[in-house]
N, C-alpha and C positions, 0 to 999 in steps of 0.2 A: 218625421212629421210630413204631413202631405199636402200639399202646393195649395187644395184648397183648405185643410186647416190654418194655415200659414197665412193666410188675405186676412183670416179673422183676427189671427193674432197680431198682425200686422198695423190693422186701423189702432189697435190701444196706442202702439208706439210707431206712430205713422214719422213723425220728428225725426228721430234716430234710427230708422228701418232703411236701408239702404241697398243691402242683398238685392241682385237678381237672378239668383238660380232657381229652380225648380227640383234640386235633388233632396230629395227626403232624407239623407242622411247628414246635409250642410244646413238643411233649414232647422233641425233638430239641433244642433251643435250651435247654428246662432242664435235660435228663438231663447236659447239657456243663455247666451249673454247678451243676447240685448234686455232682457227681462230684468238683469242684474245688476246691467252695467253703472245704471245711477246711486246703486244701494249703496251703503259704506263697504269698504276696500274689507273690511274681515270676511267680508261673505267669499272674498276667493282666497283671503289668505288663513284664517282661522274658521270658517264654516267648511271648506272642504270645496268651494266650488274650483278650483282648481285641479283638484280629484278628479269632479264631476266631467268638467271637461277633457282631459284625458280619456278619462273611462267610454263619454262615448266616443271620441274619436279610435280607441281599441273596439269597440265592439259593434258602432255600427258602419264603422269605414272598411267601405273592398278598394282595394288599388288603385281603379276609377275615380272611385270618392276622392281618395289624396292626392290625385292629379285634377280631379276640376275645384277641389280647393284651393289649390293655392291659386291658379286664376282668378277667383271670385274674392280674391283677399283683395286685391285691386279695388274692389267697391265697399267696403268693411270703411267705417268713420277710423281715424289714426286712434282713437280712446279704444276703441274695439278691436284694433289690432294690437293697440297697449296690454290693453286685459288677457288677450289672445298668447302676446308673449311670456306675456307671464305665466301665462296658466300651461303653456308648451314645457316650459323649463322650469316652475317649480312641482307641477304636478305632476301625482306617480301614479301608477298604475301595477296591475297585475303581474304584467309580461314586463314590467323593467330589467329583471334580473335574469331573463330566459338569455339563452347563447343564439337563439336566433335576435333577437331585440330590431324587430320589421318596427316596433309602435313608437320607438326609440328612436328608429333611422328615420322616419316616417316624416317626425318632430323636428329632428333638424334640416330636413329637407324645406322644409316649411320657416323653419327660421330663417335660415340662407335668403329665401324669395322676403321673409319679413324685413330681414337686414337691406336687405334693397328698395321694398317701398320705403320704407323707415327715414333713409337717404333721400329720397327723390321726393318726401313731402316734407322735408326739415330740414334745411340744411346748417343749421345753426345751431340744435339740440336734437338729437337724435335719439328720443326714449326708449324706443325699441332698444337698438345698442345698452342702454343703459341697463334695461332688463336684463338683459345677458353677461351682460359687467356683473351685477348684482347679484348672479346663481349660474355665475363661469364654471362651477363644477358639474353644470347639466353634462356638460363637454366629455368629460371622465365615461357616464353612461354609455355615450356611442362608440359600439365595437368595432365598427368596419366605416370610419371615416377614410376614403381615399387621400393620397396626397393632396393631391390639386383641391381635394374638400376644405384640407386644412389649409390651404394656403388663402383660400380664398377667406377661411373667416379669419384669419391670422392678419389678414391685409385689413381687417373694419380696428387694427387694434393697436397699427404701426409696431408692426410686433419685432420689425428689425431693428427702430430704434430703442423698444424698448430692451432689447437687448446689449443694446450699448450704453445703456442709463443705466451706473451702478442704484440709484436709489429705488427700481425697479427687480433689481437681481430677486429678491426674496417676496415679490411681491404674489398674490394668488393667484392672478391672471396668468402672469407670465411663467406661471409652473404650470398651470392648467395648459395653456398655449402648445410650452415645449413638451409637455408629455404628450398633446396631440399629435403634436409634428413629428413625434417621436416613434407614436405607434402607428401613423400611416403608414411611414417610411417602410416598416414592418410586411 
């Protein structure tokens, strides 16, 4: 979408419009959720918009794109970074299953920086986190998480205590967790 389609679209939802980039391919990606974002919650978890959003982040994001996004996530409402995380880690796409999986790695790069605004606007309930509690198995998809990757989301989940908490041992996180830690090490 382009900077000056985006003004127009912009006045409907002047309230909740917050974005300040100019790149055609982020104004596209948010004009789809802010559009949505008030609708009831099936539109991204049984209508597909979650899809949606994925798909265009595979097909109209070059490199660029995923580095001046997550900047611009800094200005995104915390509801829209809510819907954001969600729509990262339950939505699939095409290239989920490729052995490159770039749309995948892409995903969590963007979660990571999500997991830190997430923190710095809430310190008290953290929804973002909680989104990822919720579909800890996104984790499983990413092929080429480095160590220091894992460690760094391993630390949003006190992952050493939870390792010392039998009522934890069999718990989803904490296998989702060690199997990460498991294959960076790799």
């Amino acid at each position: 979408m382009q900077a000056k389609d985006f003004d127009l679209f912009k006045q409907k939802y002047k309230e909740n419009c917050k974005t300040e980039t100019s790149n055609p391919a982020i104004l596209e990606l948010y004009a789809y959720i802010l559009k949505n974002e008030i609708v009831d919650s099936d539109v991204w978890q049984d209508g597909g918009g979650n899809d949606t959003v994925v798909r265009i982040l595979e097909h109209y994001f070059s490199d660029e794109d995923w580095k001046e996004l997550e900047i611009e996530l800094e200005n995104w409402t915390t509801n829209q970074l809510e819907i954001f995380t969600e729509c990262i880690v339950e939505g699939s796409a095409e290239s989920d299953n490729d052995d490159f999986n770039s749309t995948i790695m892409n995903r969590f790069h963007l979660l990571k920086k999500l997991l830190i605004i997430g923190e710095q606007r809430d310190r008290l309930r953290n929804d973002i986190l909680l989104k990822l509690i919720d579909n800890i198995e996104f984790l499983n998809k990413c092929k080429s998480i480095t160590f220091e990757e894992a460690t760094e989301i391993t630390n949003y989940f006190d992952y050493s205590e939870r390792l010392k908490d039998e009522k934890y041992k069999d718990d989803i996180t904490t296998i989702t967790l060690k199997a990460m830690i498991e294959k960076s090490g790799n």
